[in-house]
C-alpha positions in Angstrom: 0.0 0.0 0.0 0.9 3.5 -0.8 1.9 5.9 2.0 -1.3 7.7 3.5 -1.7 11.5 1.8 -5.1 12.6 3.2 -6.9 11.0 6.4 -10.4 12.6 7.0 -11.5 11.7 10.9 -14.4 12.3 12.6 -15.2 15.6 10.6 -18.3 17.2 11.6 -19.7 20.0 9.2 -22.7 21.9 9.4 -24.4 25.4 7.7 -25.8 27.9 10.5 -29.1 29.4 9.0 -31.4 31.4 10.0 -33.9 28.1 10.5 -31.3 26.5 12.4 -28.1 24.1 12.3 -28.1 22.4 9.0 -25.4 19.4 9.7 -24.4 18.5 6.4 -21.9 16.1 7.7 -21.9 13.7 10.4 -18.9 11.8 11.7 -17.2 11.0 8.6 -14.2 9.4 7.8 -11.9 8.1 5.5 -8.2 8.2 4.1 -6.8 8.6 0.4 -3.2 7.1 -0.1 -0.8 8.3 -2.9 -1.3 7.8 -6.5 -4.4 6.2 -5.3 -8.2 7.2 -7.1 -11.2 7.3 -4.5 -14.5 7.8 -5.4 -17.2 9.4 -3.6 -21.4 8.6 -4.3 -24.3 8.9 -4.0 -27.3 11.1 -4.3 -27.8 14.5 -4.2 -27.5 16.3 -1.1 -25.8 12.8 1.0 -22.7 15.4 1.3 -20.1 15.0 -1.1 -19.3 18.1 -2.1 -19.8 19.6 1.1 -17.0 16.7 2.0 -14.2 18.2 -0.6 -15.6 21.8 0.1 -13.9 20.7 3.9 -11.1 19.4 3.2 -10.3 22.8 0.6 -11.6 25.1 2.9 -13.8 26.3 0.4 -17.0 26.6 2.8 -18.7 30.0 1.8 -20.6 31.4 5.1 -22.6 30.1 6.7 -21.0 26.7 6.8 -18.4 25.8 9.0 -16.6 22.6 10.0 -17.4 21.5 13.9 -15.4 19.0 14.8 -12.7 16.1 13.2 -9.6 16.5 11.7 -8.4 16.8 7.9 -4.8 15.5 8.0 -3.0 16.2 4.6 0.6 14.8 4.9 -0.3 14.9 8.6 -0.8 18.4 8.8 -4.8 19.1 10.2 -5.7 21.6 7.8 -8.7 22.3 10.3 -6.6 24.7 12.3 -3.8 25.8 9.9 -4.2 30.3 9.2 -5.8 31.4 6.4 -2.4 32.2 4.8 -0.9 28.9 5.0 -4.0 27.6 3.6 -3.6 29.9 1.0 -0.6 28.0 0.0 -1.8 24.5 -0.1 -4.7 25.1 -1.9 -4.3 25.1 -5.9 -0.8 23.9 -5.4 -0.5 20.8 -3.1 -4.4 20.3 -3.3 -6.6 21.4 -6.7 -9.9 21.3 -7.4 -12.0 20.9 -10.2 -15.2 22.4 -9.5 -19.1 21.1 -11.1 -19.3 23.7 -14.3 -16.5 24.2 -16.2 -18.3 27.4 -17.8 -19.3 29.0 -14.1 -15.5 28.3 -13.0 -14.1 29.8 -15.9 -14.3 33.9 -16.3 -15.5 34.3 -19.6 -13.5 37.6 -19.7 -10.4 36.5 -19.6 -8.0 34.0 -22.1 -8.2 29.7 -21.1 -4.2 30.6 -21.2 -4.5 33.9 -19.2 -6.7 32.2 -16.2 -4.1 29.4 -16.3 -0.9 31.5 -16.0 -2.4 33.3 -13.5 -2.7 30.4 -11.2 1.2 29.5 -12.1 1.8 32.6 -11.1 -0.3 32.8 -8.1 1.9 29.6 -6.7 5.0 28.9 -8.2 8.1 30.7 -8.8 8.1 31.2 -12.3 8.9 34.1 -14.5 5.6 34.9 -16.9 7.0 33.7 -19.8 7.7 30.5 -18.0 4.5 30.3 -16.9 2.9 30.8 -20.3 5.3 28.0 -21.4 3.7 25.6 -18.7 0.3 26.8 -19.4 1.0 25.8 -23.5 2.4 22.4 -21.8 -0.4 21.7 -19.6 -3.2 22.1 -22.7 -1.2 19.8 -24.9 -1.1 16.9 -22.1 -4.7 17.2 -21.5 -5.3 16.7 -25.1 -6.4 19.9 -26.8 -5.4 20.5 -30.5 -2.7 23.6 -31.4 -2.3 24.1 -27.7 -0.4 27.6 -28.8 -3.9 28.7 -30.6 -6.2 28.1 -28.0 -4.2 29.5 -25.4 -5.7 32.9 -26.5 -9.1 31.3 -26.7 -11.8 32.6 -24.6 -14.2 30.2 -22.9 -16.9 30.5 -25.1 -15.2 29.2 -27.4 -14.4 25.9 -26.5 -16.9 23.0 -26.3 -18.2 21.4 -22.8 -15.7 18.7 -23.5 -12.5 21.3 -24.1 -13.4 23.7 -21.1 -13.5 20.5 -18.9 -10.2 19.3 -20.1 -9.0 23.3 -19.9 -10.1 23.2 -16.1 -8.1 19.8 -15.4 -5.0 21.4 -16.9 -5.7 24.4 -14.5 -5.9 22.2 -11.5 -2.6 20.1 -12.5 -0.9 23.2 -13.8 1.2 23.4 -10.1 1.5 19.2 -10.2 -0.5 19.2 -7.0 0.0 16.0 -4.6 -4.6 15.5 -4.3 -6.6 16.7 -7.1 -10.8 16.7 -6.3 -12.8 16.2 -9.0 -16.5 17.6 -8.0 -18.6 16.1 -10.5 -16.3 16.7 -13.5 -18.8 15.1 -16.0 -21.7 16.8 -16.0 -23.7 18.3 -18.3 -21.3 16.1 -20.8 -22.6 13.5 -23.2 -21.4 10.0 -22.8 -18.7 10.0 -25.7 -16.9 13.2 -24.2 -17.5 11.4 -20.2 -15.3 8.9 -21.3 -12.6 10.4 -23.1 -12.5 12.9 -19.6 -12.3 9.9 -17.1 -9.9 7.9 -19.3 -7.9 11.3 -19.5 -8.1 11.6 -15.8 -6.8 7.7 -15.1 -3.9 8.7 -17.4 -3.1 11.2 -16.0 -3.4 10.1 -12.6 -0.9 6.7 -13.7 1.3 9.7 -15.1 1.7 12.5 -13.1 1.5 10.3 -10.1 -1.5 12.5 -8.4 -4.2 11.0 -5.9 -7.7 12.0 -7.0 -10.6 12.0 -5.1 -13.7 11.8 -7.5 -17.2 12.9 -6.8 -19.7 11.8 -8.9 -23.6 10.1 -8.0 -22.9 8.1 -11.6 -21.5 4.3 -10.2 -20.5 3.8 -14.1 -18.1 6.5 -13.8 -16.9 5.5 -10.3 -16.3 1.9 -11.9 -14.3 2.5 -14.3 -11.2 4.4 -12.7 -12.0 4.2 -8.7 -9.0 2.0 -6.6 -11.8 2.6 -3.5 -15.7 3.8 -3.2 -16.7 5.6 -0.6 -20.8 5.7 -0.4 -22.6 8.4 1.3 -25.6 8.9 2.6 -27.2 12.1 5.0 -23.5 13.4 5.4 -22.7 9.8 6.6 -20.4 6.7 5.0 -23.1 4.1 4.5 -20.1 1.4 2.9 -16.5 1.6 2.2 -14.6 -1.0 0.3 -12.7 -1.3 -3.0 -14.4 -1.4 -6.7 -15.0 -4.7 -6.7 -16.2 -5.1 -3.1 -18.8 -2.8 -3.8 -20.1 -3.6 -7.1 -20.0 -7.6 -6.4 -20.4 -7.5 -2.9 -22.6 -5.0 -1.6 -23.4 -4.9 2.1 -25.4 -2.3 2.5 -29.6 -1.7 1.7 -28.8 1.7 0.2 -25.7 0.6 -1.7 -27.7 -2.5 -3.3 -30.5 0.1 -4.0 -28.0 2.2 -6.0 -26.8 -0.9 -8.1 -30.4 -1.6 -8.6 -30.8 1.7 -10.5 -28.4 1.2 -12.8 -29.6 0.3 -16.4 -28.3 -3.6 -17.5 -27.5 -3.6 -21.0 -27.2 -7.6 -21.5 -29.1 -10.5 -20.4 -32.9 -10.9 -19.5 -32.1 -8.2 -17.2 -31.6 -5.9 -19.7 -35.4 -6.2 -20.5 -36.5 -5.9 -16.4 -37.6 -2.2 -15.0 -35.0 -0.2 -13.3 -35.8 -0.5 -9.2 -36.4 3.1 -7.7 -35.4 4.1 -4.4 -38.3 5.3 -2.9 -38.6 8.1 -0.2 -36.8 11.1 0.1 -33.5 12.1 1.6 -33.5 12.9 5.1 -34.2 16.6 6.9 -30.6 17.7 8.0 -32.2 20.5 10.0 -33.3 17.4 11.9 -31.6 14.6 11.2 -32.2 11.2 12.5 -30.5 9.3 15.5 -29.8 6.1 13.9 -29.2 4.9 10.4 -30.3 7.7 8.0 -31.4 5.6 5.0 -34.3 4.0 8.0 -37.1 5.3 6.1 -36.4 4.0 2.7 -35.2 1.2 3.6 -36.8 -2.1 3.0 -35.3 -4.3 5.5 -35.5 -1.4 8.5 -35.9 -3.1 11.9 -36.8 -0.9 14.9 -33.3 -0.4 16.0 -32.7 1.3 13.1 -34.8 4.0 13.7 -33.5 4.9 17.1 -29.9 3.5 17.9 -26.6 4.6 16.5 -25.6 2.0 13.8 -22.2 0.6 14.4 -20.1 0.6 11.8 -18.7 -3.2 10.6 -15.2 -3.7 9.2 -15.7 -7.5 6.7 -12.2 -7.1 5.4 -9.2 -4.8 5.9 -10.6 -3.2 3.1 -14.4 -3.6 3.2 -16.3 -1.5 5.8 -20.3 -0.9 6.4 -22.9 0.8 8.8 -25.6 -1.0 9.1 -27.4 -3.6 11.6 -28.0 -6.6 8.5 -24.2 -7.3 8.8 -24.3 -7.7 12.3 -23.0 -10.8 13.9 -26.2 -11.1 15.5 -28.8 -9.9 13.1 -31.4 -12.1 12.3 -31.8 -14.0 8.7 -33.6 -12.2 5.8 -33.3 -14.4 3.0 -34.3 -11.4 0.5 -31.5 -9.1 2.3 -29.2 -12.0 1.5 -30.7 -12.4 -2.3 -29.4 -9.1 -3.2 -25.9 -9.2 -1.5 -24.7 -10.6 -4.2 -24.1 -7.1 -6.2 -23.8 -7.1 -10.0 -23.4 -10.1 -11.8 -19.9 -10.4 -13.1 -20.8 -11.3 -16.5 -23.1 -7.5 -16.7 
């Protein structure tokens, strides 16, 4: 295993509005080693971005972490000053952020916006910068990288401005890049030229990237580790294949469910919702937050704190069905079985 770059423990996170506290995230933790790809799911508003907002400091008023630590090369960046943070973020940690066209200032040059964060953190003359800037659109695959350096957003397609904003966040060779949903709003030709792009460059540049994404198909295909999250909690933990093949937990398995199977009589079957809605984190519940929705909820659910359940060194769940002593549901132990290898 590589050494440990990032370990996330016991952060608390929550947004202090005018209806009340809003805890966005609850107790989570996890660790990301070098030249290693994590991915984060699940739904909307189960706290993933809030997650890599925490660990850049990014959180715009009102929100505010409350308790844990972020250690980056063992360093908690929970209590470092605003200027030392300063310095970590965009250089030792980037970030590429949901909308390539919202992140990018449509006044300003793709090459301009680049060199400026060269600039910003390295030691580099501007004409060395501009060189780096040229450098850094040619490895991310953009034709007559000299030419579109003067190019101004709008002028680039959803595919280019996502691969401009990669370059951006790899421009200072950063140790952890976080990747917030970098396929959105992009068709699926274009989503997989971007991951494939991002696994090369991750094998390449030798950079840890922590991808967020509610798209499994996405987290399959370049993910060393999933993390799954639910109500600003880790539901299940475990690598790729653990969690596609051997799913442990309700919420997990409802996930797979709703993914579209493309061979086999399955292929013919209707998709399985998950039905309910997410939880109210003005208020949000004392034990497992998936209870509701679940289908194999038992009363402890509801009110206990679930206690989380390590099946491998590698392979970690919350939930009260892989307790030693849970009781038997043969349809809980039906659907265990993930995704068939053959899909």
């Amino acid at each position: 295993m590589n050494e440990e770059l990032l370990e996330v423990k016991g952060l608390h996170t929550s947004f202090f509005t005018h209806l009340g506290e809003v805890k966005a995230i609850r107790d989570v933790s996890f660790s990301v080693h070098k030249n290693e790809i994590v991915g984060i799911v699940g739904e909307s508003g189960s706290g993933k971005s809030v997650t890599s907002l925490s660990i850049m400091g990014l959180l715009a008023h009102p929100g505010r972490v409350t308790g844990g630590q972020i250690l980056f090369k063992g360093e908690d960046l929970t209590k470092v000053k605003k200027g030392r943070m300063r310095k970590i973020q965009g250089n030792q940690i980037s970030m590429i952020f949901q909308d390539p066209m919202t992140s990018l200032n449509p006044l300003f040059t793709i090459g301009n916006q680049i060199t400026e964060a060269i600039l910003t953190h390295q030691k580099m003359t501007k004409a060395e910068a501009k060189k780096r800037a040229v450098e850094m659109l040619k490895l991310v695959g953009i034709p007559s990288p000299e030419k579109r350096y003067e190019s101004f957003p709008h002028e680039f397609s959803g595919g280019m401005r996502q691969r401009a904003m990669i370059a951006m966040a790899l421009s200072c060779e950063p140790d952890l890049l976080i990747a917030d949903e970098p396929t959105t709003a992009l068709d699926v030709t274009i989503q997989a030229q971007v991951l494939s792009l991002m696994k090369e460059l991750n094998e390449r540049l030798g950079t840890a990237t922590i991808l967020i994404t509610h798209n499994l198909g996405c987290a399959s295909s370049i993910c060393d580790k999933i993390i799954v999250m639910y109500g600003g909690k880790v539901m299940e933990e475990g690598t790729t294949e653990e969690i596609f093949y051997e799913p442990r937990h309700p919420y997990t398995m409802g996930l797979l469910n709703s993914i579209p199977k493309v061979t086999g009589e399955e292929s013919k079957q209707r998709l399985i919702p998950i039905l309910g809605t997410p939880p109210d984190m003005l208020n949000p519940p004392t034990g497992c937050p998936f209870y509701p929705r679940c289908q194999f909820a038992m009363k402890a659910c509801a009110s206990m704190p679930v206690p989380e359940q390590y099946l491998s060194e590698t392979h970690r769940v919350s939930c009260f069905m892989c307790h030693p002593q849970a009781p038997s549901n043969p349809m809980y132990e039906a659907q265990k079985g993930g995704i068939r290898r053959d899909q």
